[in-house]
Structures are given as structure tokens and as C-alpha cells.
C-alpha positions in Angstrom: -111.5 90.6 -8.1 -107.6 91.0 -8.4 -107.9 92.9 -11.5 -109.8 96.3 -9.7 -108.3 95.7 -6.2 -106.6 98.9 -5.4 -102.9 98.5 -3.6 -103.2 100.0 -0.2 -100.5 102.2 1.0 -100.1 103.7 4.7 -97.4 105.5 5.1 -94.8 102.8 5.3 -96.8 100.2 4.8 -98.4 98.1 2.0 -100.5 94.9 3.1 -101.0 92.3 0.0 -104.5 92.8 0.6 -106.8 96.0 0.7 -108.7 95.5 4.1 -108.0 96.1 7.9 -109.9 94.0 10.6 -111.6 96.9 12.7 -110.4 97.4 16.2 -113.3 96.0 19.0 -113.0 96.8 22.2 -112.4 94.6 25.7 -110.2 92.3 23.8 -112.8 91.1 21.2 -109.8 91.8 19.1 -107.0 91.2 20.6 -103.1 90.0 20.0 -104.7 86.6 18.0 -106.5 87.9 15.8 -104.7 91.0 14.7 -101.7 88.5 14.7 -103.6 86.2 12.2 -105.1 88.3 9.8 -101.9 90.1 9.6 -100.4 86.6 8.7 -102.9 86.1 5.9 -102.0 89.7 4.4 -104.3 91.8 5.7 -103.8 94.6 8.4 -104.6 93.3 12.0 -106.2 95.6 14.5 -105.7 95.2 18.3 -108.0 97.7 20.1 -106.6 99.3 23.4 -109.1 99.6 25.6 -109.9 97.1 28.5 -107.3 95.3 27.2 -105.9 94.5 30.8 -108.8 92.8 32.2 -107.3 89.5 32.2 -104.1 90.1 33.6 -103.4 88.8 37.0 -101.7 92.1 37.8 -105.1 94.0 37.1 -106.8 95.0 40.2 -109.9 97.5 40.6 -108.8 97.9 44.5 -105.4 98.9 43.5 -106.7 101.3 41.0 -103.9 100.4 38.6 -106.0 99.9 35.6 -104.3 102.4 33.3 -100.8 101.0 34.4 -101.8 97.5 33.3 -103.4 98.5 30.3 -100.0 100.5 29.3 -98.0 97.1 30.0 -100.4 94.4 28.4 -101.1 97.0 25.2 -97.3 96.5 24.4 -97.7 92.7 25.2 -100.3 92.1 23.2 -98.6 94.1 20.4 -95.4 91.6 20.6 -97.4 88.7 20.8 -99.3 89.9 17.4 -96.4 90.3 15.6 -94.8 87.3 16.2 -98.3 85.6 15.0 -97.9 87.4 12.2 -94.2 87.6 11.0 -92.1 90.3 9.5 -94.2 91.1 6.9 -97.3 91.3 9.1 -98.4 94.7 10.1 -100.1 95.2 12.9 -102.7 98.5 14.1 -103.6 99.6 17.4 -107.4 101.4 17.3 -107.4 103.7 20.2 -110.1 106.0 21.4 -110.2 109.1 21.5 -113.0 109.3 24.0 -110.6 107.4 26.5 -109.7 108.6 29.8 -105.9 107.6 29.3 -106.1 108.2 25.4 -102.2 110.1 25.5 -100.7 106.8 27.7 -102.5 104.4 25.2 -100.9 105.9 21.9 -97.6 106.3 23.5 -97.7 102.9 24.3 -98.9 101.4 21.2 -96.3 103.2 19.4 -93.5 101.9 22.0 -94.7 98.2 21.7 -94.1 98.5 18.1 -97.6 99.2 16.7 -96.6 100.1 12.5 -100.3 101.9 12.2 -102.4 104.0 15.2 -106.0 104.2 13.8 -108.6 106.8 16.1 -112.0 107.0 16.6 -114.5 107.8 19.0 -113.5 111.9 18.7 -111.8 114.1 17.0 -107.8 113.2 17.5 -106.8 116.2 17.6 -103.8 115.8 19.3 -102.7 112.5 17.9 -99.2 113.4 16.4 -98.0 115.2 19.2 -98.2 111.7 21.4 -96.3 109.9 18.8 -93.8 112.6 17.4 -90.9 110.3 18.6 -91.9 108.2 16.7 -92.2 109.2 12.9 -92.4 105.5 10.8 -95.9 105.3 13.2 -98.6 105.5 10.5 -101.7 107.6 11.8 -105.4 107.3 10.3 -108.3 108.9 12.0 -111.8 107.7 11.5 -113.7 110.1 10.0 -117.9 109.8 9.3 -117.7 113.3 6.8 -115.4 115.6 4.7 -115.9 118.3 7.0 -114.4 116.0 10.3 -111.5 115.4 7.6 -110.6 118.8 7.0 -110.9 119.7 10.7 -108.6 117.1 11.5 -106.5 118.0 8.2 -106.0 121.7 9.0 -105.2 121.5 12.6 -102.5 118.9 12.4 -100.8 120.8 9.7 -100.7 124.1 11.1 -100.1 122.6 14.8 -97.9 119.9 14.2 -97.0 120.1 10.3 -98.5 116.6 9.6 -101.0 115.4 7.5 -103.1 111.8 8.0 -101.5 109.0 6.0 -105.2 107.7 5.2 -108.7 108.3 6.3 -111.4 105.7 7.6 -114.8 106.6 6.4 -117.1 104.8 8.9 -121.1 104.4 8.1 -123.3 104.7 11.2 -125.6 102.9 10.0 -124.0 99.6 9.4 -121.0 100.3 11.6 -120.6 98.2 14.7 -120.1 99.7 19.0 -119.9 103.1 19.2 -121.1 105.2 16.1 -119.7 108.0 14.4 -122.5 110.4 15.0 -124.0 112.4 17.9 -127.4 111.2 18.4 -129.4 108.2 17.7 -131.4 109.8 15.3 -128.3 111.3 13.1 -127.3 107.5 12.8 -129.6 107.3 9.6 -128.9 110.7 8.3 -128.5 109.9 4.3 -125.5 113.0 4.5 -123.4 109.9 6.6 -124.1 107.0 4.1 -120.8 105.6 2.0 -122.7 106.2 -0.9 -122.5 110.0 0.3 -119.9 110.4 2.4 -116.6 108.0 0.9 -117.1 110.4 -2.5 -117.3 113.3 -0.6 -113.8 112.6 1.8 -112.3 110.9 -1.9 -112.8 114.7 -3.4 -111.8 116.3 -0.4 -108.1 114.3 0.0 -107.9 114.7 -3.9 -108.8 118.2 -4.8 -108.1 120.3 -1.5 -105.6 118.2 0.1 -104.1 117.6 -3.4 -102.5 114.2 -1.9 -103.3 110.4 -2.7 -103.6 109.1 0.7 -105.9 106.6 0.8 -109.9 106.7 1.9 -111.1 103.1 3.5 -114.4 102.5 3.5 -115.8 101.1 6.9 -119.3 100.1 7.8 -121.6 97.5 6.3 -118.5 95.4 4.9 -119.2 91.8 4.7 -118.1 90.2 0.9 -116.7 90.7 -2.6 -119.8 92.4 -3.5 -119.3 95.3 -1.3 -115.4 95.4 -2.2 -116.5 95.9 -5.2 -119.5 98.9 -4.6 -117.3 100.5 -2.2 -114.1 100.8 -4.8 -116.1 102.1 -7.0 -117.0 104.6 -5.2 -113.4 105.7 -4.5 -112.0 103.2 -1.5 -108.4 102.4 -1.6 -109.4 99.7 0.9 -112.1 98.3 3.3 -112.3 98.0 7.4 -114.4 94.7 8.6 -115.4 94.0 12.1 -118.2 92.1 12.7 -117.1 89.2 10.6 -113.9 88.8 12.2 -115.1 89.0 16.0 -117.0 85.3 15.1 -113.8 83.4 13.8 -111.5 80.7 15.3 -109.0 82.8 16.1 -111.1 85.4 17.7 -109.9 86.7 21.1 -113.7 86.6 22.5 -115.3 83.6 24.4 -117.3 80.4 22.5 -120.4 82.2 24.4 -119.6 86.1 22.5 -119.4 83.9 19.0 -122.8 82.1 19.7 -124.4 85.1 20.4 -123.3 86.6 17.1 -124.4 83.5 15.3 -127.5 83.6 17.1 -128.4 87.1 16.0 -131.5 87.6 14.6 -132.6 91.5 12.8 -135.1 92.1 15.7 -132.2 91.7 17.8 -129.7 94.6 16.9 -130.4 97.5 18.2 -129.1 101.0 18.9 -128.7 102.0 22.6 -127.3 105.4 24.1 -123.3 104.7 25.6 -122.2 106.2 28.8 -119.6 107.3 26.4 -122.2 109.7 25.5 -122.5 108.5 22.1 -124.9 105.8 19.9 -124.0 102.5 20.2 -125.3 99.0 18.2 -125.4 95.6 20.2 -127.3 93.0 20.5 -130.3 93.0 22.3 -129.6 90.7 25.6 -131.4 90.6 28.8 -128.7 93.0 29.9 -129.6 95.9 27.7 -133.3 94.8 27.1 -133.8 95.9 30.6 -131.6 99.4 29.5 -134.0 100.1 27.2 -136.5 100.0 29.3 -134.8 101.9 32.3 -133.8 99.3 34.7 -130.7 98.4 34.5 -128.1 97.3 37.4 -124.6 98.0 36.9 -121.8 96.8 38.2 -119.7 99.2 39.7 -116.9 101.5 38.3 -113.6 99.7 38.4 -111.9 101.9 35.7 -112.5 105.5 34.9 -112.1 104.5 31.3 -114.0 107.4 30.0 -112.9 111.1 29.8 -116.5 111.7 29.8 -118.9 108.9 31.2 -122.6 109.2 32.1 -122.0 106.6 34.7 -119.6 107.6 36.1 -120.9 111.4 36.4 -125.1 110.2 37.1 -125.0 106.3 37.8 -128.3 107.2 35.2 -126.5 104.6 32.9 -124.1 101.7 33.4 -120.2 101.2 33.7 -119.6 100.0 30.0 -116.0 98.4 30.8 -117.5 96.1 33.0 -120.9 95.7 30.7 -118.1 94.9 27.7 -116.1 92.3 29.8 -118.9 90.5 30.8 -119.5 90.4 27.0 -116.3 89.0 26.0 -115.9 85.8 28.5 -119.4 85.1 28.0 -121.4 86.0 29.9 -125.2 86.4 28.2 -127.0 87.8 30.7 -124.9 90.9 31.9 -122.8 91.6 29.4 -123.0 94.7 26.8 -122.7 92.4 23.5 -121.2 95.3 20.5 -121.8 94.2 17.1 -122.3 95.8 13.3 -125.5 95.2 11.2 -123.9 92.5 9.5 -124.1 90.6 12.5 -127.4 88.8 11.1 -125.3 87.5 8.6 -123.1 85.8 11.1 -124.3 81.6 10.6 -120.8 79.8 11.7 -117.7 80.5 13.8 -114.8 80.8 9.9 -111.3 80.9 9.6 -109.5 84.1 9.4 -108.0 82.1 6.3 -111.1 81.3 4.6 -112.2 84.9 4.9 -109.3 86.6 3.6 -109.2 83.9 0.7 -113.0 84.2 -0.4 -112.9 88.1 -0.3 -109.8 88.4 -2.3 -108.6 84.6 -3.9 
């Protein structure tokens, strides 16, 4: 494996190994596990949303959710990077899709985030929020060539920037919100790696003329799709799904059973309030979503510039679907996973992981 792993380089930063843990949401991965896969030489992602719903200064009557989430994001990034040491380096995944998007960037970068990786949308706007700021490394997440140059173009005419890498994510196998519009575009053949990595690989090489580096996301699970995926051009691969059910996982014993109990019939793809596709397991919670009858809880965010819920109340409020989720709790909760959730038979070590892909 060592002798065709590619060095990864972001910006600043060069991990010993060639894979970031993906960012999931509600504190699935949170301060612990970024902090340990970090310490084991890979790059570890917190995500920013909901990230506050533990604190005991969070309160939905006070409505000072985005507050809290500024202070905790910067918390949690402290607490990562002493898990992880000085050479650790840590992300922050934000959304673009959030309601606070600007406050969650600014804060990442403030609490001393090294890499600010974006999804969800088009970050269009990115460098602007983290111009003070320069040694922050910024990577959208990108499903096509044609998102890259978009993305490309406008930051170098706007802010005379360019990404320091790209995340090509697969819809298909990717895990929580998708990077495509509709449930049926999920499967379009145009979005799969095989298709899409090349494509974004020729794009940063031959128009872009640069060597930043294109990681492969989506469908990621062992040495044998390091391997397919580096052939194909990868610099570097983004795992989820296998990370969420380790030891040092931020979510609840009862989020980790569910992925080990995950069977194919299970995973399925539901429409988000976000407005996009989404895959997760197929609970009593969103078994009754997909057949229309779904209770939600009520609103206690506004997480979402645009949310269905919030606009309709045709759908559910997915911040409180997603923390119900992460503590456990099976029958409400909105359970996010990849494809490779099936896969899932035993809560591993971010250690053992990190060792069998790459030792």
C-alpha cells in the first residue's frame, strides 16, 4: 500500500496519511474523534452544526442557539487539538446550506481550525469569511467538474483565491445529505467516482494548471478502494461511515448499534427539509416519513437558510430528528449513514482503522 500512496498536501498541511474522517453532523463527529484520528495521522473532521446541543448554556427558549454554537464550535476545536497534538490537524466541515453559515466559519477559523471543508451548496463566499485568516486551508465539496469551475472562477475573480483541494463526493454511496438535487439524480452515472474524480483531476490539471489535490469521497471503506480510487487520480480519500461506529465516536452506544445493525433493506434515501436527498437508516422515525406521517418535534433552531419545516411544517425539524439520533434515541431520531453502513459488524478503534488501511 505505501509504495502508490500519494502525499497529501493542503495548503499548509501534510497529514502522514492520505484520508480525512468526513464531517457528520449533530456531534456524530465531534472534538473526540477528530482529535483521535488526527493523533493517528490522519486529518480529523469536526462538523459545526448542532454542535451546541449538549451545552448547559443552550436553550431553545432563549433562542441563543447560534451564540452557543459559535462558543462550543471553538471548544470543541481546542479540545481536538489537544487530543491530537501539534502535529495533528484538525477540519471543521461546515454547511453551506446553514442558516448561520458566515458565524460558523469565522468561528472555526478563530478556534484554530488549520482546514474549513464545505458542502451542502456552492461556497461561494467562503474566503471572504476567513480572509483574516490566510494559513486557513479551504476545500469545497464538489459532486462535478462543472461545480469546480463555478466555484474556481468566482473565487478568483472575487476574492483572488483559488481552493487548496477539492472533495469529489459520490451520491450514491455518500452518507446524510447528497450532493445532488433530486432523489433521482442520486444514481445519475455523470456523478459516479469512476466519472466524476477523472473529470475534476483533468479539470484542476489542464484548466486550472495547478496540482491541488482531488479526494475522493463516497463509497470509501478499505485498501481496495484506496487503491481504485488513486488510480483514478485521488490525492487522498474522505471516510465517514466507518468512523461514526468507533470507540472513540462522539455518538451514543445506541447510534453505533444501529449502524451495526444495518441491514441493505434498511438504508434508504429520504427527501431533507434541507431541500436536498438524504441516506439514513430506515427507523420507525422515518418509516413513518416515508409514508407521510410523521410528528416532529418542534423548531428549536432555525438551523436552515432554507427549511421545508420550517417554511410548511410538510416535513420535520431535522436538528431535533439528528439529536435524537445521536444520544440514542431509536425511535425518533433521524439516523444519517453512507452505504457502507451494511458493512458496519463491530464498534473498531480509530487505531485499528487507520493501521489496516494504510500499515
Amino acid at each position: 500500500m505505501n509504495e502508490i500512496m500519494p502525499l497529501l498536501h493542503i495548503g499548509k498541511y501534510t497529514p502522514k496519511y492520505p484520508l480525512i474522517q468526513g464531517g457528520m453532523g449533530v456531534d456524530i463527529s465531534g472534538p473526540n474523534l477528530a482529535g483521535n484520528v488526527a493523533k493517528y495521522g490522519a486529518i480529523g473532521t469536526i462538523a459545526s452544526v448542532g454542535i451546541c446541543h449538549k451545552s448547559p448554556l443552550f436553550s431553545p427558549e432563549k433562542h441563543n442557539y447560534f451564540d452557543i454554537n459559535e462558543i462550543v464550535l471553538k471548544e470543541c476545536v481546542t479540545q481536538a487539538k489537544e487530543i491530537a497534538g501539534p502535529e495533528g490537524i484538525i477540519a471543521v466541515n461546515c454547511m453551506v446550506a446553514l442558516t448561520d453559515y458566515d458565524r460558523q466559519v469565522r468561528a472555526a477559523a478563530e478556534g484554530g481550525a488549520h482546514i474549513i471543508i464545505s458542502g451542502a451548496g456552492l461556497p461561494l463566499r467562503l474566503p471572504d469569511y476567513v480572509k483574516d485568516f490566510p494559513d486557513v486551508a479551504l476545500v469545497p465539496i464538489v459532486s462535478s467538474a462543472k461545480a469546480a469551475s463555478l466555484i474556481t472562477r468566482h473565487w478568483e475573480k472575487k476574492y483572488k483565491r483559488l481552493p487548496d483541494a477539492f472533495v469529489v463526493e459520490e451520491p450514491a454511496t455518500a452518507g446524510g445529505h447528497l450532493g445532488a438535487m433530486t432523489i433521482e439524480q442520486v444514481y445519475d452515472p455523470a456523478l459516479r467516482l469512476e466519472v466524476a474524480l477523472p473529470d475534476v483531476v483533468r479539470y484542476v490539471k489542464e484548466e486550472m494548471k495547478s496540482d491541488i489535490p482531488v479526494i475522493a469521497a463516497g463509497g470509501i471503506w478499505d485498501k481496495k478502494d484506496l487503491q481504485r480510487v488513486f488510480a483514478l487520480g485521488a490525492s487522498g480519500v474522505q471516510m465517514g461511515t466507518r468512523f461514526a461506529c468507533t470507540v472513540e465516536g462522539d455518538a451514543s452506544d445506541r447510534f453505533k448499534q444501529a449502524y451495526i445493525d444495518a441491514k441493505e433493506e434498511d438504508v434508504v434515501l429520504i427527501h431533507s427539509p434541507a431541500g436536498l436527498p438524504g441516506r439514513a437508516i430506515k427507523n420507525p422515525f422515518v418509516a413513518k416519513y416515508l409514508e407521510g406521517e410523521v410528528e416532529s418535534k418542534p423548531c428549536f433552531a432555525n438551523c436552515l437558510s432554507h427549511c421545508r419545516y420550517r417554511k410548511t411544517r410538510e416535513t420535520f425539524c431535522i436538528a431535533a430528528a439528528l439529536v435524537d439520533a445521536q444520544v440514542g434515541n431509536w425511535e425518533t431520531g433521524l439516523f444519517f449513514c453512507g452505504s457502507n453502513v451494511v458493512k458496519v459488524n463491530k464498534v473498531e478503534r480509530v487505531e485499528d482503522i487507520i493501521h489496516e488501511l494504510f500499515e
